[in-house]
C-alpha positions as CSV (number, residue, x, y, z in Angstrom):
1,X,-10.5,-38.6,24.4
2,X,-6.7,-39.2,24.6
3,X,-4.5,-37.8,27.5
4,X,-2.7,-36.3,24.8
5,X,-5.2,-33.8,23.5
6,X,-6.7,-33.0,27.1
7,X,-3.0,-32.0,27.9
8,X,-2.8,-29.8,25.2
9,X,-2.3,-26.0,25.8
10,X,-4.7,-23.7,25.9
11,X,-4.7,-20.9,22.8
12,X,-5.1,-17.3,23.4
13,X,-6.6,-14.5,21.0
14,X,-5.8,-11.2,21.2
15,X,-5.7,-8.4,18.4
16,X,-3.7,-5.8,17.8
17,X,-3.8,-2.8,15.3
18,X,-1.0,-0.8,13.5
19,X,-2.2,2.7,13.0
20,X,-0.3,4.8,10.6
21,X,-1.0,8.6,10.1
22,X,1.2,11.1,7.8
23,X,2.2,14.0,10.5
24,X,5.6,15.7,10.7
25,X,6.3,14.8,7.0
26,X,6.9,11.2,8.2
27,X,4.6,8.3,8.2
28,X,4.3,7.0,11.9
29,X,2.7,4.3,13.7
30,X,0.8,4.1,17.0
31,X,2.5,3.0,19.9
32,X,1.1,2.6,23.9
33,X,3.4,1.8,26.7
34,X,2.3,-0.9,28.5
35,X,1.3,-0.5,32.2
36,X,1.0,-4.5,33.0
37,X,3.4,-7.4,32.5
38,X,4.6,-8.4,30.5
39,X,7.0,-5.9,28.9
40,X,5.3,-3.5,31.8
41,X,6.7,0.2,30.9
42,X,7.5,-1.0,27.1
43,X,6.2,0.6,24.2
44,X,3.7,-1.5,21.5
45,X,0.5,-1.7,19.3
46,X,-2.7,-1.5,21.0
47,X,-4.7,-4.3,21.3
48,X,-5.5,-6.9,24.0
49,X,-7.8,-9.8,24.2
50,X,-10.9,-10.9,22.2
51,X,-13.9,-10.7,23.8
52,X,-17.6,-11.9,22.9
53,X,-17.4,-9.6,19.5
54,X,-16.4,-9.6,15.9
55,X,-12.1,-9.4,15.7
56,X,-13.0,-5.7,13.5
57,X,-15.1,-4.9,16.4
58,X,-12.5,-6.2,19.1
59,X,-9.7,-4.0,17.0
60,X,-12.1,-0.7,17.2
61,X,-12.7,-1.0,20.8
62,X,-9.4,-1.7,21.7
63,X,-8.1,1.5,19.7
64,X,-10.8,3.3,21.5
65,X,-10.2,2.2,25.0
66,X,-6.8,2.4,25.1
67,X,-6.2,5.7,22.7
68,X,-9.4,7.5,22.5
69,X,-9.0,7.5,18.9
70,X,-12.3,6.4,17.1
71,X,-12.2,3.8,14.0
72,X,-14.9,6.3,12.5
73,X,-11.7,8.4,11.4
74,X,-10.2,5.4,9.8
75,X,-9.9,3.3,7.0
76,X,-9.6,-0.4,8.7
77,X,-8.5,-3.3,7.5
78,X,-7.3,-6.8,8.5
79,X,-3.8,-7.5,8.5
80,X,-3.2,-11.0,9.2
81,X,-2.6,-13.6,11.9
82,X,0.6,-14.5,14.1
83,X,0.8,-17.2,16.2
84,X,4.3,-18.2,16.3
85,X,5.2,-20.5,19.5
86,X,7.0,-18.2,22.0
87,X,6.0,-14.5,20.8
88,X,4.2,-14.5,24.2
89,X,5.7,-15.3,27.5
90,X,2.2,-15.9,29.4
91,X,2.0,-19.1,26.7
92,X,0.3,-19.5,23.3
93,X,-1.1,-16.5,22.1
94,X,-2.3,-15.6,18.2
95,X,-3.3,-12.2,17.6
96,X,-5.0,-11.3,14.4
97,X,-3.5,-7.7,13.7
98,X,-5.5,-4.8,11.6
99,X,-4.1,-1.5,10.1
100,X,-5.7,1.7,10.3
101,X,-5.2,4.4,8.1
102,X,-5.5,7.6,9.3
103,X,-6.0,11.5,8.8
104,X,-3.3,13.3,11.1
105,X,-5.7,12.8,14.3
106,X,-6.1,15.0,17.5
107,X,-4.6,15.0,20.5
108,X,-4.6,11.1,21.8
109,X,-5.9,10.0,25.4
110,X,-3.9,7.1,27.2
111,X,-7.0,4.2,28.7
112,X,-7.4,1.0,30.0
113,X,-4.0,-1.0,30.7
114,X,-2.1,2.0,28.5
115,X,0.1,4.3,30.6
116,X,0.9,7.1,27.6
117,X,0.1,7.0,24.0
118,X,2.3,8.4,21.0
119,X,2.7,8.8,17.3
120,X,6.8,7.8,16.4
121,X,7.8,7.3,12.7
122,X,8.2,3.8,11.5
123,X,11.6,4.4,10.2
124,X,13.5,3.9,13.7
125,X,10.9,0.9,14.4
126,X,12.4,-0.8,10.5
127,X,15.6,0.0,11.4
128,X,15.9,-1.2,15.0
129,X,16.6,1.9,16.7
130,X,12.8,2.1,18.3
131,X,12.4,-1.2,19.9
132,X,8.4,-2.8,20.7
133,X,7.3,-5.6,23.0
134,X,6.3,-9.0,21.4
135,X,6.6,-9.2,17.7
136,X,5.1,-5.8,17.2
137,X,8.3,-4.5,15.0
138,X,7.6,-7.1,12.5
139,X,3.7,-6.6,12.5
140,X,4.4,-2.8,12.0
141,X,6.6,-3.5,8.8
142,X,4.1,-6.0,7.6
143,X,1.5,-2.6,8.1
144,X,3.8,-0.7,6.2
145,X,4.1,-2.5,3.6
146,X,0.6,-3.0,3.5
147,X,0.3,0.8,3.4
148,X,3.0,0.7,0.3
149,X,1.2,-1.8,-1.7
150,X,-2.2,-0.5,-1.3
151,X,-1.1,2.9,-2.7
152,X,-0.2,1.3,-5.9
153,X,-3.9,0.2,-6.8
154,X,-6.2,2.3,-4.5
155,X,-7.3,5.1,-3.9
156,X,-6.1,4.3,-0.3
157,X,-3.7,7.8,-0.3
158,X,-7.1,10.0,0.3
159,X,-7.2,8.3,4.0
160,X,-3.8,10.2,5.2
161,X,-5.2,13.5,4.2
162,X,-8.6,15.5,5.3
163,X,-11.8,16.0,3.7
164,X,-10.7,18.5,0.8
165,X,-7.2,18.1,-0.4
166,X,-4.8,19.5,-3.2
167,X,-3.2,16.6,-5.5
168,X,0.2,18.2,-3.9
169,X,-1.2,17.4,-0.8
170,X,-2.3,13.7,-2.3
171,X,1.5,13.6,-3.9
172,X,3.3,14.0,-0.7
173,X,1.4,11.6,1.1
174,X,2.5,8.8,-2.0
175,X,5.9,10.5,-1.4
176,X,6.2,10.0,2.4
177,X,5.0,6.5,2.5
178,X,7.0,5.1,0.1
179,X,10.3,7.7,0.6
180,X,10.6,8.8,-2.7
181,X,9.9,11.9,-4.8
182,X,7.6,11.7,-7.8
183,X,7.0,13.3,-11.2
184,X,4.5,16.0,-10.9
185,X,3.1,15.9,-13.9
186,X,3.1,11.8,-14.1
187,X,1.6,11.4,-10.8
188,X,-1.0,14.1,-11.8
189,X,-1.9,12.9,-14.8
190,X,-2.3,9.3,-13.1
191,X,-4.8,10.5,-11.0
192,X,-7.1,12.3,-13.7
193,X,-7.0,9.9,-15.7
194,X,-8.9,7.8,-13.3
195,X,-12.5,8.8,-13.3
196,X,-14.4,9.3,-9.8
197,X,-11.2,8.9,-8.1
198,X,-10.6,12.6,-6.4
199,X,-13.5,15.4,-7.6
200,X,-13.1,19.0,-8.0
201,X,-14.6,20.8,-4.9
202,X,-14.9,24.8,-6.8
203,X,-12.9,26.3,-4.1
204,X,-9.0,26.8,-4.1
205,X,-6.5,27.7,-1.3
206,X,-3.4,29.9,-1.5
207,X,-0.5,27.1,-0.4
208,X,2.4,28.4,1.4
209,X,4.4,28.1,-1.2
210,X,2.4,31.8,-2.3
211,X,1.7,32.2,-6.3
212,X,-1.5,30.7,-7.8
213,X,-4.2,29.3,-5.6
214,X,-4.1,25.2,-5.9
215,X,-7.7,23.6,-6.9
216,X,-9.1,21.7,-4.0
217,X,-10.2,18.6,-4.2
218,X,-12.4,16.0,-2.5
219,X,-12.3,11.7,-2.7
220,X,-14.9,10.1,-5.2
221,X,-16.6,7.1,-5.5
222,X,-13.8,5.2,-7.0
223,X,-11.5,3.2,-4.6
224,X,-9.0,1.8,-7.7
225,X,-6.5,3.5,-9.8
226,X,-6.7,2.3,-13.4
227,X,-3.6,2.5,-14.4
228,X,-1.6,1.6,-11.1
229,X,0.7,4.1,-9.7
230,X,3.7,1.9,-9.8
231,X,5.7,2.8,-6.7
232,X,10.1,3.8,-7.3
233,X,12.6,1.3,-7.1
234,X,14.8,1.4,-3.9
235,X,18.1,3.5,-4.8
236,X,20.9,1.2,-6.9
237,X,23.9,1.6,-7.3
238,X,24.6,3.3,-10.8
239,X,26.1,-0.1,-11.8
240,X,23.2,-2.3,-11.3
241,X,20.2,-0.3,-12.3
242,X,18.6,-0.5,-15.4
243,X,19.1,2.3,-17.7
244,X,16.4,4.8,-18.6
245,X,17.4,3.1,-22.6
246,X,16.0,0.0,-21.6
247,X,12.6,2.2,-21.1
248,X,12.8,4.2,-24.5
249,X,9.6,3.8,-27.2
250,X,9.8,-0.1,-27.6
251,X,7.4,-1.2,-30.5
252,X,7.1,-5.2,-31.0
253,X,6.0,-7.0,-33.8
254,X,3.8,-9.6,-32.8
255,X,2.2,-10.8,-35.8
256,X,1.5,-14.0,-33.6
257,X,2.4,-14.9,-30.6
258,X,2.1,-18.4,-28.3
259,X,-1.2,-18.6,-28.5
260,X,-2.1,-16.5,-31.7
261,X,-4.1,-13.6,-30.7
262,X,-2.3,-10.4,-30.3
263,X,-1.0,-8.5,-33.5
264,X,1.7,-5.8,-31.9
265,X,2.2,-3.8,-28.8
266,X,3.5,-0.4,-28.1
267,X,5.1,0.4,-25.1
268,X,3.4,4.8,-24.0
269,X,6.2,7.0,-22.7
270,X,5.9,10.1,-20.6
271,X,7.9,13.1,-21.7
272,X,10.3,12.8,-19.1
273,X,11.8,9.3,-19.5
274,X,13.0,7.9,-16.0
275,X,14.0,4.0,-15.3
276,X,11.9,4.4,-11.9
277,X,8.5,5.4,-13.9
278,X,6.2,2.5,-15.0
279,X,5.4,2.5,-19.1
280,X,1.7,1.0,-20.4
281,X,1.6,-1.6,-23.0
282,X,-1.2,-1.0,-25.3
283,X,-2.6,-2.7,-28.0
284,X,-1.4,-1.2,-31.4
285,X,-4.5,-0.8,-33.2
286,X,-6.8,-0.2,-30.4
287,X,-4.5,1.6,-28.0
288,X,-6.4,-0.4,-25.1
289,X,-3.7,-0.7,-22.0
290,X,-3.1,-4.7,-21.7
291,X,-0.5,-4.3,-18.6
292,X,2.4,-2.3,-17.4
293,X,6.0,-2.5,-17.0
294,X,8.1,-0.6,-14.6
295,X,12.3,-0.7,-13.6
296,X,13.0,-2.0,-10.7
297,X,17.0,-2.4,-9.5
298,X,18.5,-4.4,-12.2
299,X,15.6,-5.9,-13.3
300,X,12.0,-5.2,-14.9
301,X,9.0,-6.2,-13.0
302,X,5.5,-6.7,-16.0
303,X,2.4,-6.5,-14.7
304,X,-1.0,-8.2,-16.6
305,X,-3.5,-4.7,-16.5
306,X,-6.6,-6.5,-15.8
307,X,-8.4,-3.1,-15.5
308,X,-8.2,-2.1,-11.8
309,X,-6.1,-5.4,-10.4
310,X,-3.0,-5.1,-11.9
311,X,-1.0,-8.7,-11.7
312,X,2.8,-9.6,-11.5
313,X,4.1,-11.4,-14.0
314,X,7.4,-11.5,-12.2
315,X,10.5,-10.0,-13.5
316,X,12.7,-10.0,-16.2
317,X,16.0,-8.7,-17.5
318,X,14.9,-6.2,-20.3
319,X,11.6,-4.3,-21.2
320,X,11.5,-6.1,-24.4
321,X,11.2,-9.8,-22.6
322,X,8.6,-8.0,-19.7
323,X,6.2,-6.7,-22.4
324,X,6.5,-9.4,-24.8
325,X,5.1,-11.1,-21.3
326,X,2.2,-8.6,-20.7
327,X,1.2,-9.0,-24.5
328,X,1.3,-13.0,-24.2
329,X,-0.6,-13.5,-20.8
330,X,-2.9,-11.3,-22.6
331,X,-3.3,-13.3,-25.6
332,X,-3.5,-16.4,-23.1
333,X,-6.5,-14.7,-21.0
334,X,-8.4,-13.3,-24.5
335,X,-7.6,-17.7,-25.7
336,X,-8.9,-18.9,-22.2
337,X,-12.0,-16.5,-21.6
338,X,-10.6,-14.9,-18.6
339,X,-10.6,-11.5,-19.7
340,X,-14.0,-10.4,-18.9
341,X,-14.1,-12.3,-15.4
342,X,-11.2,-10.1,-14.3
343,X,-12.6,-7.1,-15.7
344,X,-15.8,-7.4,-13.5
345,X,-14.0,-8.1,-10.5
């Protein structure tokens, strides 16, 4: 063995979890302040080294230990792996990070090397103003946007909220995490049309609101959203968004496309056209939902349906040129035999 590799430095690894909750009407994040160097008295994730365990088992006890909150009250997940050179002064240390999601929990118990443990919103950690020790800022916006993205396809929304639920309840929570209001209607009509996803408990509750007692609801067997739920675009300028024209009725006549499969598409509004809402593209004849489009900033993102694993097609600049997309990768999976592979995934 060379000198070379015997001189090599040792490698660390630790984990560390982002928990997010919906409490306060914010989403918010986990944080401990640490009662050890380094970054003694600064705030950050939980986490600490791996032990001789699994890295889910290492992330549960380390929640545990140094919170008191249990990883039986959440969803958990791994989030990925950083290892850049220098994110650790004590030398070279990866940490495999894994998001929880969580129902608004009780009251949380400081442990091991934690001195205090606290709930804070994520907003002032992505904007700066709530500064953590290590990389932890960027693993927390890498958890958010985890949280974001998983809305879109799962059923993932039911993990904020308790056992029984209203869909206003379920609508907030999409609202909160991605900081933007939604349609009633659309978002209800989203969720019903996805069977097993939430299920009717019989009982209702009077809201604060007062008037008609809302239907309660529990989560069913299905973890995917078929449609998506195709989160807003970020606020544009009036300038530089698309307009809610561009989303109209579009019908194209594709009496043959690239590869010669697909006779027309019709793009499905709502009633209440908006350039934030995403529109299905459905096979003419059939009416069978081949993808989606949805506005986002000046351009249109398409999506290839795939059932429940909707795909990016990347954008484009009108809804015409995004569906004509969804209709051809269609046509191009139907040509290709990947259509029933993706359908049982």
């Amino acid at each position: 063995m060379s000198s070379k590799n015997t001189d090599r430095e040792p490698v660390f690894v630790t984990v560390d979890l982002v928990a997010l909750t919906v409490r306060d009407e914010a989403l918010q994040v986990l944080v401990i302040e640490r009662g050890k160097a380094p970054f003694q008295g600064a705030w950050a994730l939980p986490g600490g080294h791996l032990e001789n365990e699994t890295l889910r088992a290492a992330a549960a006890r380390e929640l545990e230990e140094e919170t008191g909150l249990s990883v039986d009250l959440a969803h958990l997940e791994e989030l990925g792996a950083y290892g850049d050179p220098g994110r650790d002064p004590r030398g070279r240390y990866v940490t495999i990070a894994y998001v929880a999601f969580v129902p608004d929990p009780a009251e949380l118990v400081a442990g091991d090397d934690a001195r205090a443990a606290r709930w804070v919103p994520v907003a002032g950690i992505l904007d700066g103003h709530e500064q953590l020790a290590f990389d932890h800022a960027r693993i927390v916006a890498d958890g958010v946007e985890r949280a974001r993205a998983r809305l879109e396809t799962t059923a993932l929304a039911a993990a904020f909220v308790g056992p029984q639920f209203t869909l206003a309840e379920l609508r907030r929570v999409y609202e909160i995490v991605w900081g933007a209001p939604l349609d009633q209607r659309n978002f209800h009509r989203k969720i019903s049309g996805t069977p097993g996803l939430v299920v009717p408990t019989g009982e209702q509750v009077t809201t604060t609101r007062g008037g008609r007692p809302a239907e309660l609801y529990r989560r069913g067997p299905a973890t995917t959203l078929n449609p998506p739920i195709l989160r807003p675009a970020p606020h544009q300028e009036e300038d530089t968004a698309v307009a809610a024209d561009d989303l109209h009725p579009i019908r194209l006549e594709l009496t043959r496309t690239q590869f010669g499969v697909a006779k027309a598409a019709v793009i499905v509004v709502p009633s209440d056209p908006s350039p934030t809402l995403g529109r299905d593209v459905t096979e003419r004849d059939t009416g069978e939902v081949l993808g989606h489009i949805v506005a986002r900033g000046s351009q249109v993102e398409a999506y290839l349906g795939y059932a429940d694993r909707p795909r990016s097609l990347g954008p484009y600049t009108t809804a015409e040129e995004a569906a004509r997309a969804v209709v051809e990768a269609w046509d191009y999976a139907l040509q290709h035999g990947d259509r029933g592979r993706h359908h049982a995934d």
